[in-house]
Phi, psi and omega in degrees: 000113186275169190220160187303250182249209182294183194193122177270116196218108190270156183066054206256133180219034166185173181262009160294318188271336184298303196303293177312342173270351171265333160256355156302339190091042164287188172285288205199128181273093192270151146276122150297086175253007181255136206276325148262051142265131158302131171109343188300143137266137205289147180325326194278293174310332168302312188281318188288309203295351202253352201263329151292357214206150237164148198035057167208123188317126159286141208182087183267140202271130173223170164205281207268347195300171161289180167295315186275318174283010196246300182304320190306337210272310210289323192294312186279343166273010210010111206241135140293319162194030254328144168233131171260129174290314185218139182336121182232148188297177184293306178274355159269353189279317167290331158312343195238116175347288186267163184331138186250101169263151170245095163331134147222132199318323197233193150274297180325346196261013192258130196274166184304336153192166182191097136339339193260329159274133194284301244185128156253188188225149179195113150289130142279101168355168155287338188240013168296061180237066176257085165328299162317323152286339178262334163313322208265328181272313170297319178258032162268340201168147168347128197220106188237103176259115183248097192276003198085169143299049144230140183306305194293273183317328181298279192327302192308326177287330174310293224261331185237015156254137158284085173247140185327290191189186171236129187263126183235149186283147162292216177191182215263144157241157197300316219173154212279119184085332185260094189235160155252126182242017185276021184224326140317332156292326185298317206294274187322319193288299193305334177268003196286139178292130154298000000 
């Protein structure tokens, strides 16, 4: 089922949501993997959850480790690629292997260049609506925007910023095997090409 675009689904921590969100279309799969995130998983729960799963990009999420431990973690997870939670300089940015998406705190907060980074990422606030800046931020470079769970606020953004894709959070599961998808399903569904 294709969707207006691609679709970023961060924090995936069990194997209901990797599957279901992988067999839904997503794109691209994130991990929590620095050991200072909440929520991180250890290399081993990473491999087993990605050995299920097919055609979707891989993509650990990191902030304080270094570079060479940020390369050892991605190598040994085959990490297609990393999102940096915080700002890192032009050389350490170079240092690190695999492709580089970058968090960013604000629209306002994206340096003026980094070469070294593919793609930004930015959640949005409730109260984020400077079109003209992310319009304006999406077409210096890869642009991944997380409007939340809403369907509605998803689409509009889908069809009118030129942007990479949209990132949405994963979730919890009730008990082992046991999820709720319905507001991630609402999300997929409002993005499906008519």
């Amino acid at each position: 089922m294709p969707h207006l675009v691609p679709l970023l689904i961060r924090g995936i921590n069990n194997l209901s949501d990797a599957r279901y969100c992988a067999g839904m279309g997503a794109d691209k799969l994130t991990f929590v993997l620095d050991p200072a995130l909440p929520g991180h998983l250890d290399v081993k729960t990473v491999k087993e959850l990605a050995g299920w799963i097919a055609g979707v990009e891989l993509i650990g999420e990191f902030d304080q480790l270094s570079a060479p431990e940020i390369n050892a973690v991605a190598a040994d997870c085959g990490l297609d690629a990393v999102l940096l939670r915080s700002a890192r300089t032009a050389d350490e940015l170079a240092e690190i292997a695999p492709p580089v998406y970058v968090e960013l705190a604000t629209a306002e907060s994206a340096p003026a260049s980094f070469a070294a980074v593919i793609g930004w990422v930015l959640e949005l606030p409730s109260s984020e609506n400077d079109l003209a800046l992310l319009r304006q931020l999406g077409l210096e470079r890869p642009l991944w925007l997380g409007p939340g769970l809403f369907p509605d606020q998803a689409r509009e953004m889908a069809t009118q910023l030129p942007i990479a894709g949209l990132s949405f959070p994963s979730g919890d599961e009730v008990k082992p095997g046991l999820r709720d998808f319905d507001q991630l399903e609402a999300v997929f569904e409002a993005l499906e090409v008519d």
